[in-house]
C-alpha positions in Angstrom: -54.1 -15.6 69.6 -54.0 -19.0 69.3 -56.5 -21.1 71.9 -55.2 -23.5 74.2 -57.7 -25.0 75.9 -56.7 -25.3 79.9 -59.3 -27.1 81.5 -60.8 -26.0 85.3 -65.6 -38.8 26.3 -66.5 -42.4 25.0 -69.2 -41.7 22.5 -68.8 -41.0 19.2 -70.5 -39.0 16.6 -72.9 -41.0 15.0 -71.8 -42.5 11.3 -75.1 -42.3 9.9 -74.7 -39.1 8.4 -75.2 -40.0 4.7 -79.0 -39.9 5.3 -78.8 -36.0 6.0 -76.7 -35.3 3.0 -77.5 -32.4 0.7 -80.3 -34.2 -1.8 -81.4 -32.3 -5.2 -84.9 -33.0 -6.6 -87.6 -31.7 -8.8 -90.0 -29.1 -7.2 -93.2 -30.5 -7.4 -94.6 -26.7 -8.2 -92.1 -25.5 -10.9 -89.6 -28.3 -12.0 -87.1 -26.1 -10.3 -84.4 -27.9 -7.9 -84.1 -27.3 -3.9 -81.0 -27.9 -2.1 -81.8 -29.3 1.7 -79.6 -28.3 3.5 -81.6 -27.2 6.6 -81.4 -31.5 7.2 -78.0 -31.2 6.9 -77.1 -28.1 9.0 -79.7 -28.9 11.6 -78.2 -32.9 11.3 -74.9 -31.4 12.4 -76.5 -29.0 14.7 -78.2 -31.8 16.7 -74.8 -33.4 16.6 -72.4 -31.1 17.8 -75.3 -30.2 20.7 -75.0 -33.5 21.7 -70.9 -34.0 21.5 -70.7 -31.1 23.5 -73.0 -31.4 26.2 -72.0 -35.3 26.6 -68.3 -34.0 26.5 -69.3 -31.9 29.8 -70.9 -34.4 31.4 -68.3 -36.8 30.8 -65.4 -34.5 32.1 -67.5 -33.2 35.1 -67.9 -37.0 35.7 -64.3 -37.8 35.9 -62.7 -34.6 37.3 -62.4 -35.8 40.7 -63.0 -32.2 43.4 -59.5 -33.5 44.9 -56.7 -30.3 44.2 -53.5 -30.6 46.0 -51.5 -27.3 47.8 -48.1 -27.3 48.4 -47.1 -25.7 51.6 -44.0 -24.0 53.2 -43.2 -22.7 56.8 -40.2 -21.7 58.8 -39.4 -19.3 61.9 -39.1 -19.3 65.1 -37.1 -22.7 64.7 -39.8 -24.6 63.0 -39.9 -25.5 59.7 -42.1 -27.4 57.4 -43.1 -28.2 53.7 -45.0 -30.6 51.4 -48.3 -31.1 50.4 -51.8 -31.1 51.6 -55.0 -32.6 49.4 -58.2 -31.3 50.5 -62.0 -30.7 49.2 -64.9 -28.5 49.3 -65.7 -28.8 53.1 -69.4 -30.0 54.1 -69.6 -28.9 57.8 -70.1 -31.5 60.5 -73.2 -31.0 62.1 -72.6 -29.5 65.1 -72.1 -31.9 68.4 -74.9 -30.0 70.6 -77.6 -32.4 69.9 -79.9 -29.6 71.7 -78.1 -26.8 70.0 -80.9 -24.6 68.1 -83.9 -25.3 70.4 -85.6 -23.4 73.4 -83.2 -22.4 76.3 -79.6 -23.5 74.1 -77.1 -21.9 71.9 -77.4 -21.4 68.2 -76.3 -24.0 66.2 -72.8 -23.5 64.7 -71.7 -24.5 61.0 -68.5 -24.3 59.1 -67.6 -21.1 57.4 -68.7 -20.5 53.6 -65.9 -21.4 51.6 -64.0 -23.6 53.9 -62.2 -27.0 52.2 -61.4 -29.6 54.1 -57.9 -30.8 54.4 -57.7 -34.6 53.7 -54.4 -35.5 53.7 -50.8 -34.4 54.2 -47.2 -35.3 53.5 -43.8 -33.6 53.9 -41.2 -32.8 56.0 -40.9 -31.3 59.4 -38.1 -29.9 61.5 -38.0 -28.2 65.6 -34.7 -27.3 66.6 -35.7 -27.4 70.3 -37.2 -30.8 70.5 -34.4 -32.0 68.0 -36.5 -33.1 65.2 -34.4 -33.2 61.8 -36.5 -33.6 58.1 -38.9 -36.2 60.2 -41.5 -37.2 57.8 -44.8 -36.1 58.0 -46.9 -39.1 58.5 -50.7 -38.0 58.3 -53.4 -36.0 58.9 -55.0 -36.2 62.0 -58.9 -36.7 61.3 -61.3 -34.1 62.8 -63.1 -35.3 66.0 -65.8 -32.3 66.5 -66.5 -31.3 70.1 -68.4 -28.6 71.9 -66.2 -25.0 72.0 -65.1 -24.4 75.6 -65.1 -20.9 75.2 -66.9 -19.8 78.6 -69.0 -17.0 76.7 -71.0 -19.1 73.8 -69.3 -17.6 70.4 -71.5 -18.8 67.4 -68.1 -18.1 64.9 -66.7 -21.3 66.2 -66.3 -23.8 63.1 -67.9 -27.4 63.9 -65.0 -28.7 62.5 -63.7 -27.9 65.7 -61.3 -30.7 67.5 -58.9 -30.9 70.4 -55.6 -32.7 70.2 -52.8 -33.1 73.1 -52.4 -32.8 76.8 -56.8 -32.9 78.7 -54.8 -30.1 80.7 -53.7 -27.8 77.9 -54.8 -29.3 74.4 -54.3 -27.0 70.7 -57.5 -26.5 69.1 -57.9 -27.4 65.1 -60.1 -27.9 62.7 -58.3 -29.2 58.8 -60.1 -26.0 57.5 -58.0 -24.7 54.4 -59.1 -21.3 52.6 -56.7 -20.7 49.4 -57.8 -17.4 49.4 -57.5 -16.3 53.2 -59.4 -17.1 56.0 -62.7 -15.1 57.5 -62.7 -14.8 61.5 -64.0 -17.7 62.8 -63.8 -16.9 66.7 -64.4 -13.2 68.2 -60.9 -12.1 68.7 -60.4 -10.0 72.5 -60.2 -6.8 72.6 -56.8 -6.3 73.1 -55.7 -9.0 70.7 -52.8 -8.0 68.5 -53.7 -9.9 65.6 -56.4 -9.7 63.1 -57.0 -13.9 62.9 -57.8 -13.7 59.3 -56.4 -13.7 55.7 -54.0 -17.1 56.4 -54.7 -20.4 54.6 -55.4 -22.1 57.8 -57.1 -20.1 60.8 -56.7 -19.9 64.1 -56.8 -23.5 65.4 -55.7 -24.7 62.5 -55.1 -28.1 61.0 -53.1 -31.1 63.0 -50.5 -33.9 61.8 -48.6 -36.3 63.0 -44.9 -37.2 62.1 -42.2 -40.1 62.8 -41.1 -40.0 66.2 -44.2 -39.8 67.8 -44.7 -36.3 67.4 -48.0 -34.8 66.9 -47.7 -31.2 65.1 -50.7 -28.4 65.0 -49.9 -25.5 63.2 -52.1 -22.3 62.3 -52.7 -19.4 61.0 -52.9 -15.7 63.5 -53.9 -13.2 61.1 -51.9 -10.2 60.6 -50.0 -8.9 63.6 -49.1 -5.8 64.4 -46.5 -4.4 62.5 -45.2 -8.1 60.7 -48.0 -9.0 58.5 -48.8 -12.6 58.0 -48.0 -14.9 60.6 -48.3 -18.5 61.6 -48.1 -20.7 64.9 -46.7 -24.1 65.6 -47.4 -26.5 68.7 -45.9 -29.8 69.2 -46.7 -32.8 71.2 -45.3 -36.1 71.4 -47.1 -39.4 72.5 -50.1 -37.3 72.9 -49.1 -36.3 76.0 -46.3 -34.3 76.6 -46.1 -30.4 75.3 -42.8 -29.4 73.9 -41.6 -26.3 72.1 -44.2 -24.0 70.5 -44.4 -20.7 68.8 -47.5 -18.6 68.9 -46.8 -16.2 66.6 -43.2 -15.4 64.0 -43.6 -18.5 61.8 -44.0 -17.1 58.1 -45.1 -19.7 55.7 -46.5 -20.0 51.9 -48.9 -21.8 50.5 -49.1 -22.3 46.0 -53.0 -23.6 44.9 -53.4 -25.0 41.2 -54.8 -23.4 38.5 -58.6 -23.9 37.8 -59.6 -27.3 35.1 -60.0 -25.3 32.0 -61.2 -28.3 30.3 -65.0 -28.2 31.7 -64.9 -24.5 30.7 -64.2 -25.5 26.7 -67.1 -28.0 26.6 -69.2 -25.5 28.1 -67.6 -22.4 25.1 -68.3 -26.0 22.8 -71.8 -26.4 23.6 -72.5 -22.3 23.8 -70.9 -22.0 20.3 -73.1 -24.6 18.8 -76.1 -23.3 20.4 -75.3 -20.0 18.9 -74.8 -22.0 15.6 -78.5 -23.5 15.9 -79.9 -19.6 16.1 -79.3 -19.4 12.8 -79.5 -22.2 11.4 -83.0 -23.1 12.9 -84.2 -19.8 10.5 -82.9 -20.8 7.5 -85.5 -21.6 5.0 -84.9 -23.8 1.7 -82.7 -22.2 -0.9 -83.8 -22.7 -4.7 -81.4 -23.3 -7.2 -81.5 -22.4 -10.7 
């Protein structure tokens, strides 16, 4: 379940393409004519080499690794939608200066795969706490800290951050997985829910929204019996715990489509190095 932490393209071709022409002349050996046109097909070989390989780097250049996810949630008298921007994560190094070295715990690391959640907006709704379409009002940034599990557990994102009550603070992280997240904490034995396959894991990510409100929500895995489900946890003033939910919210998540355009430079450049096979062979062709 969920942890709360108690504490005891801009170039163009080159126009100088009339010097690589087709030119007929005399052969020197039999008065017959040659045709070049391995200067011309190579010419525009060269060329379209070039377009396409500066057409790749230019779009890898400006595609920015920024995607945008919209979200929805509701159950359990929670409710929530928007959007969320995030990145491919690059994991925090972890806060245990000594962590890795004789006598301390492994060093911990982000999970493969992870993205970073940089930014949110939306709406948000708790019918206990009275909360009505508040606006979502931004991301809470990461603050990594040590886990506080009392058995070391290596799984433990460095991502890792604390938010709420010192006495009984939610856990989260601003991982995002599109595709469902791995375990990243040893579930108990008994635990009812499998804490993967959600687009946010167990501690989740954490926003704030009008009001004063601070809002973590996660993801618990499949449980038992109801398939996907989500958590929600909300403070306010960063001190006082009000209505949460650790399991029954169900919620959605819709990822965009892949840039195709850096995959049609690369077809552009593979098809004009296929071209250059066979025009590299060619030999002059006589004529007449």
């Amino acid at each position: 379940m969920k942890k709360v932490h108690f504490l005891s393209m801009s170039r163009p071709l080159s126009m100088g393409c009339t010097a690589a022409l087709p030119k007929a002349g005399p052969s020197p050996a039999n008065g017959r004519h040659w045709l070049g046109v391995v200067p011309f097909r190579k010419s525009l070989f060269v060329a379209g080499v070039a377009t396409a390989m500066a057409l790749s780097v230019c779009l890898q250049a400006e595609a920015t690794p920024v995607s945008v996810a919209s979200f929805n949630f509701n159950g359990a008298g929670f409710s929530g939608s928007g959007t969320l921007t995030y990145v491919p994560d690059v994991s925090p190094t972890d806060p245990n200066s000594n962590c890795g070295t004789l006598g301390n715990n492994a060093c911990r690391a982000d999970p493969p795969g992870a993205y970073a959640i940089t930014g949110i907006t939306g709406m948000f709704s708790d019918a206990t706490d009275g909360i009505d379409n508040a606006s979502i009002t931004g991301l809470v940034p990461i603050d990594p800290a040590n886990e506080r599990d009392s058995v070391f557990d290596p799984r433990v994102p460095t991502s890792l951050s604390f938010t709420g009550p010192s006495a009984g603070a939610y856990s989260y992280d601003n991982l995002f997985f599109p595709l469902g997240n791995p375990l990243v904490c040893t579930p108990g034995p008994n635990s009812p829910i499998s804490q993967t396959g959600t687009f946010v894991d167990v501690f989740g990510t954490a926003f704030t929204v009008a009001g004063g409100y601070t809002v973590d929500f996660w993801g618990d895995g499949t449980l038992v019996g109801n398939g996907l489900t989500y958590g929600v946890g909300v403070t306010q003033n960063g001190n006082d715990r009000l209505a949460s939910a650790f399991a029954g919210v169900n919620a959605t998540v819709a990822v965009p489509e892949p840039n195709s355009a850096p995959m049609f430079a690369g077809g552009l450049l593979l098809l004009f190095t296929l071209m250059g096979f066979g025009t590299l062979q060619c030999k002059r062709k006589r004529i007449g």
